[in-house]
N, CA, C and O atoms as a GROMACS GRO file, in nm:
protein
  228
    1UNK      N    1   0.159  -0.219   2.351
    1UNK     CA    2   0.244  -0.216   2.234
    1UNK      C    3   0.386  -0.179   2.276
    1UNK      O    4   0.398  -0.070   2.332
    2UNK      N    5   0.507  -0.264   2.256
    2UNK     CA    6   0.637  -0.245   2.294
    2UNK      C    7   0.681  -0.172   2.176
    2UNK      O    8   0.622  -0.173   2.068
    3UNK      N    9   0.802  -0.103   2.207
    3UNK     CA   10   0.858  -0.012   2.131
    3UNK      C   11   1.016  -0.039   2.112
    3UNK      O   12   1.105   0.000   2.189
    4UNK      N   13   1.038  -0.135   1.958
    4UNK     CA   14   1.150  -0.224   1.945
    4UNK      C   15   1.244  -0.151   1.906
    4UNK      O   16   1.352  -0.205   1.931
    5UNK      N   17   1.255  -0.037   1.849
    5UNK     CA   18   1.367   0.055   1.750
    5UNK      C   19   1.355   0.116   1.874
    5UNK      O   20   1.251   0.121   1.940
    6UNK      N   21   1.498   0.179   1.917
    6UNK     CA   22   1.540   0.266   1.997
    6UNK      C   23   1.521   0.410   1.900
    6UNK      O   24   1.568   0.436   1.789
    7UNK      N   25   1.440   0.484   1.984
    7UNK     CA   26   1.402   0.625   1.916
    7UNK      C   27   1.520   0.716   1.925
    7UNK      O   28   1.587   0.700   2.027
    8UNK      N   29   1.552   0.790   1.858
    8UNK     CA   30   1.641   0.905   1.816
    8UNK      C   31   1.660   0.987   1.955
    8UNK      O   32   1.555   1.029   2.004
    9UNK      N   33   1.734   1.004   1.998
    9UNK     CA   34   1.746   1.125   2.162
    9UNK      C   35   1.650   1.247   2.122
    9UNK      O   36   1.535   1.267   2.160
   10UNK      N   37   1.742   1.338   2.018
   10UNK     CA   38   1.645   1.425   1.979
   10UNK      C   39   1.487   1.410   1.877
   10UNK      O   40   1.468   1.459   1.766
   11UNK      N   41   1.402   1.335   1.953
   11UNK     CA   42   1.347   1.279   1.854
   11UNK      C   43   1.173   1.401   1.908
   11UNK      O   44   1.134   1.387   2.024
   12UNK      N   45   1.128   1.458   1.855
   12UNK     CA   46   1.000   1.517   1.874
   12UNK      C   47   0.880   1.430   1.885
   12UNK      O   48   0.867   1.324   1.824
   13UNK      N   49   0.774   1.492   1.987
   13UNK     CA   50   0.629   1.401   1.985
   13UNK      C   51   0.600   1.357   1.842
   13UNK      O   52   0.585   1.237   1.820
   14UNK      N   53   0.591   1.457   1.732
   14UNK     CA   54   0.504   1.400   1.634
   14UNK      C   55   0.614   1.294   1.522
   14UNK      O   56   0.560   1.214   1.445
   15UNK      N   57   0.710   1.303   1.526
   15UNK     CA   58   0.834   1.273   1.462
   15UNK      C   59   0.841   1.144   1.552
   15UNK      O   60   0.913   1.058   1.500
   16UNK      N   61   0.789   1.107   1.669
   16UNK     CA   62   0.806   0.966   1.770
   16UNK      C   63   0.633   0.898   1.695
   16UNK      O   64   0.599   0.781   1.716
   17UNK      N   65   0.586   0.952   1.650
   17UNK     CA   66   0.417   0.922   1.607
   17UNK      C   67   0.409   0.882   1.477
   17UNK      O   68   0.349   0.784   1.435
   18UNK      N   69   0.487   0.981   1.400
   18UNK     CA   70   0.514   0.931   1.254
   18UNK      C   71   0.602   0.802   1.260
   18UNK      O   72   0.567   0.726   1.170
   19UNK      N   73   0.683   0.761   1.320
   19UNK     CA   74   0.808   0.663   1.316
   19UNK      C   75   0.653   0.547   1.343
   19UNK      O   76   0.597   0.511   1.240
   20UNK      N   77   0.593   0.496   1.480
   20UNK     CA   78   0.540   0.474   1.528
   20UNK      C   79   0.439   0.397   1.448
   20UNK      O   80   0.418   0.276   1.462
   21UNK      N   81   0.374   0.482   1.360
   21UNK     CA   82   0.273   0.440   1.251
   21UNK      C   83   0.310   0.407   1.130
   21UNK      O   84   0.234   0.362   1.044
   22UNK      N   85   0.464   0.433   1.112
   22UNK     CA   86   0.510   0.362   0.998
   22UNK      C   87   0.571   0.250   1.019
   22UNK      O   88   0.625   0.178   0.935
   23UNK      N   89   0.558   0.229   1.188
   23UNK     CA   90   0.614   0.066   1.171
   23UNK      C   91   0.493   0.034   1.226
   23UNK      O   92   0.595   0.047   1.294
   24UNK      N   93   0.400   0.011   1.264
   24UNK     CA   94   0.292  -0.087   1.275
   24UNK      C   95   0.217  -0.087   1.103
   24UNK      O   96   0.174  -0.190   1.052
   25UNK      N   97   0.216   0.016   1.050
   25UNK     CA   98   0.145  -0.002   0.872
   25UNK      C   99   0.270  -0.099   0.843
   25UNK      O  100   0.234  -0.201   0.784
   26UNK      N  101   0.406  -0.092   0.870
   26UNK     CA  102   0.503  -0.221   0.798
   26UNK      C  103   0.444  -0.358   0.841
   26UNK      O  104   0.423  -0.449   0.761
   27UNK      N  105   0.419  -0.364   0.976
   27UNK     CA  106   0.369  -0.497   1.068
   27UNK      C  107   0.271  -0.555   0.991
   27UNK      O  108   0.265  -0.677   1.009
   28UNK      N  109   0.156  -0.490   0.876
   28UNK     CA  110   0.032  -0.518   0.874
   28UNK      C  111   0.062  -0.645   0.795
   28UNK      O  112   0.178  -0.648   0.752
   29UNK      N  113   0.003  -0.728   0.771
   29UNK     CA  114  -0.024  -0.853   0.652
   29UNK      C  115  -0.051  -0.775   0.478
   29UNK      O  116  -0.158  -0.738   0.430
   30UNK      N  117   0.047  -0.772   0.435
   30UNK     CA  118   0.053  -0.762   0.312
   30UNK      C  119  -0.079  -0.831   0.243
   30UNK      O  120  -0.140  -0.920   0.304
   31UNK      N  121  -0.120  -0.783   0.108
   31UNK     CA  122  -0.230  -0.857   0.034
   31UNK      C  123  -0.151  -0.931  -0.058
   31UNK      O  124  -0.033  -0.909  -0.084
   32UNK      N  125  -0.234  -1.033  -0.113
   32UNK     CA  126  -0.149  -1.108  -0.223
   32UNK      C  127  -0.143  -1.051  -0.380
   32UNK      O  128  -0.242  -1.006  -0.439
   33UNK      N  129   0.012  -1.062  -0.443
   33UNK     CA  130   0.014  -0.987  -0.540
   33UNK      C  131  -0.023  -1.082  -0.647
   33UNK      O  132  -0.005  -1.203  -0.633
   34UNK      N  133  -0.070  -1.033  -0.749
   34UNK     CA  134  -0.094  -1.129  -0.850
   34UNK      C  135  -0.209  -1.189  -0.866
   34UNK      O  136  -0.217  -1.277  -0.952
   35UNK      N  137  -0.293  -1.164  -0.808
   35UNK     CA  138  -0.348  -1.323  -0.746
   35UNK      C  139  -0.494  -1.298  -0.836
   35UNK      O  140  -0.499  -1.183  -0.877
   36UNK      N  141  -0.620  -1.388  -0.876
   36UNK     CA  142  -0.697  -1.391  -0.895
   36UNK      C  143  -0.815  -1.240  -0.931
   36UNK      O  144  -0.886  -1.213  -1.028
   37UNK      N  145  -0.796  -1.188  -0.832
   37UNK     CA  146  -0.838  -1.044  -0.802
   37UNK      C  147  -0.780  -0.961  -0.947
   37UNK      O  148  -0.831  -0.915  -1.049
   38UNK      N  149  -0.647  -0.971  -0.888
   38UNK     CA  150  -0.628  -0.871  -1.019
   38UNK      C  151  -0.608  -0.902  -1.142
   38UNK      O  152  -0.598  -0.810  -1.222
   39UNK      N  153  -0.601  -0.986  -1.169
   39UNK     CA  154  -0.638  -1.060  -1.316
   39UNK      C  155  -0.772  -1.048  -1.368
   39UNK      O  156  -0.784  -1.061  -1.490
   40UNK      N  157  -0.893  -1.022  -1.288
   40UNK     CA  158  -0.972  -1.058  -1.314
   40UNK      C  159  -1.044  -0.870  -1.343
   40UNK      O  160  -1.142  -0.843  -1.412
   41UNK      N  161  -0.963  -0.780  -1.272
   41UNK     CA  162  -0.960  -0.607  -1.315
   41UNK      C  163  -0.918  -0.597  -1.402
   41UNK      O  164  -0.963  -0.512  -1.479
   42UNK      N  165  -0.751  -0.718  -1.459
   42UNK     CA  166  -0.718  -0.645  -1.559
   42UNK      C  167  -0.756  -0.725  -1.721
   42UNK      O  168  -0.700  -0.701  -1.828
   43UNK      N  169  -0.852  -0.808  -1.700
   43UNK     CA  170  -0.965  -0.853  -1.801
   43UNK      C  171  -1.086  -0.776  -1.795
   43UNK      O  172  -1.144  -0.753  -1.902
   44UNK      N  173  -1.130  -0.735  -1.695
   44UNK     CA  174  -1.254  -0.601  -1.697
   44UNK      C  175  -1.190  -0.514  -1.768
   44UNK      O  176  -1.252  -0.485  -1.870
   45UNK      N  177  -1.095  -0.464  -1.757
   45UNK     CA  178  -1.027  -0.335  -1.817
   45UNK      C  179  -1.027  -0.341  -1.932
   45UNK      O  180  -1.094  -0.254  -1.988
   46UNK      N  181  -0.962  -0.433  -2.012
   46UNK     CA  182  -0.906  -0.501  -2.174
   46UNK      C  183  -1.066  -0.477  -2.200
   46UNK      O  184  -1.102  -0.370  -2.250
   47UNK      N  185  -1.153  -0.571  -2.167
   47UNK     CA  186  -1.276  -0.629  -2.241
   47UNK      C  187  -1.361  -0.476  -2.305
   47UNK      O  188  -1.407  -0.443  -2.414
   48UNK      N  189  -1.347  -0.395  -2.140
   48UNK     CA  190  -1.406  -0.243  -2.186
   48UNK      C  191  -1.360  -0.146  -2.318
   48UNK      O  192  -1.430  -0.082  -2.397
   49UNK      N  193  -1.233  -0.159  -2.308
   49UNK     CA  194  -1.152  -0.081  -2.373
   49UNK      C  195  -1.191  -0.046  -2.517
   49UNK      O  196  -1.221   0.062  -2.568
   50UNK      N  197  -1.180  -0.218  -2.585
   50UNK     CA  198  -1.245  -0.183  -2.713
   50UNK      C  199  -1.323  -0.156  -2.761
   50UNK      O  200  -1.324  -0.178  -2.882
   51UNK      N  201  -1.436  -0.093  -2.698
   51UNK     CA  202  -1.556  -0.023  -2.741
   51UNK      C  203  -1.506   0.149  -2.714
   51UNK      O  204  -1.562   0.232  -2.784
   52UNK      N  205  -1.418   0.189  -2.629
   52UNK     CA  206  -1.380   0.373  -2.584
   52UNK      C  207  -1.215   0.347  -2.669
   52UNK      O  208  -1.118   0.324  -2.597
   53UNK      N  209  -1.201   0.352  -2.784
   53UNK     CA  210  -1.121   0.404  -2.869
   53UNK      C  211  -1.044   0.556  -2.811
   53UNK      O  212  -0.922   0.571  -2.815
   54UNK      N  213  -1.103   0.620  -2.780
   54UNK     CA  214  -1.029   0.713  -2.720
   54UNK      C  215  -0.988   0.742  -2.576
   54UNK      O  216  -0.956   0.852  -2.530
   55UNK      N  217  -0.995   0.620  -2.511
   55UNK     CA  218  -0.951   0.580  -2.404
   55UNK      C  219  -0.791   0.482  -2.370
   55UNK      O  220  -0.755   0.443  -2.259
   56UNK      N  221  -0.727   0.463  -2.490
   56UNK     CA  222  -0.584   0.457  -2.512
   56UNK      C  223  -0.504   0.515  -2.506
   56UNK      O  224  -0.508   0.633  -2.541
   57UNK      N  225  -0.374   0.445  -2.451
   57UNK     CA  226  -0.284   0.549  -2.399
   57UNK      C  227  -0.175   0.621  -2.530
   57UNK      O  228  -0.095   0.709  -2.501
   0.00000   0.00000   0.00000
């Protein structure tokens, strides 16, 4: 694994680890927004709802 951002001079082990893991979690493949999936939670959700009346916001 190459290391593309030039790190800070004063930069600490765990402060070089945190940087580190917040750019490979950036690298990862995003999920798709919108998409099928969640349409289909936020029709589970609705359908439940109207039976728990006191489950409104």
């Amino acid at each position: 694994m190459t290391d593309e951002t030039p790190p800070p001079e004063n930069e600490t082990p765990i402060q070089r680890a945190l940087r580190l893991k917040a750019e490979k979690l950036a690298a990862r493949p995003k999920p798709p927004r919108g998409g099928k999936f969640q349409r289909e939670q936020a029709a589970a959700a609705r359908s439940s709802s109207k039976s728990k009346p006191w489950m409104t916001r």
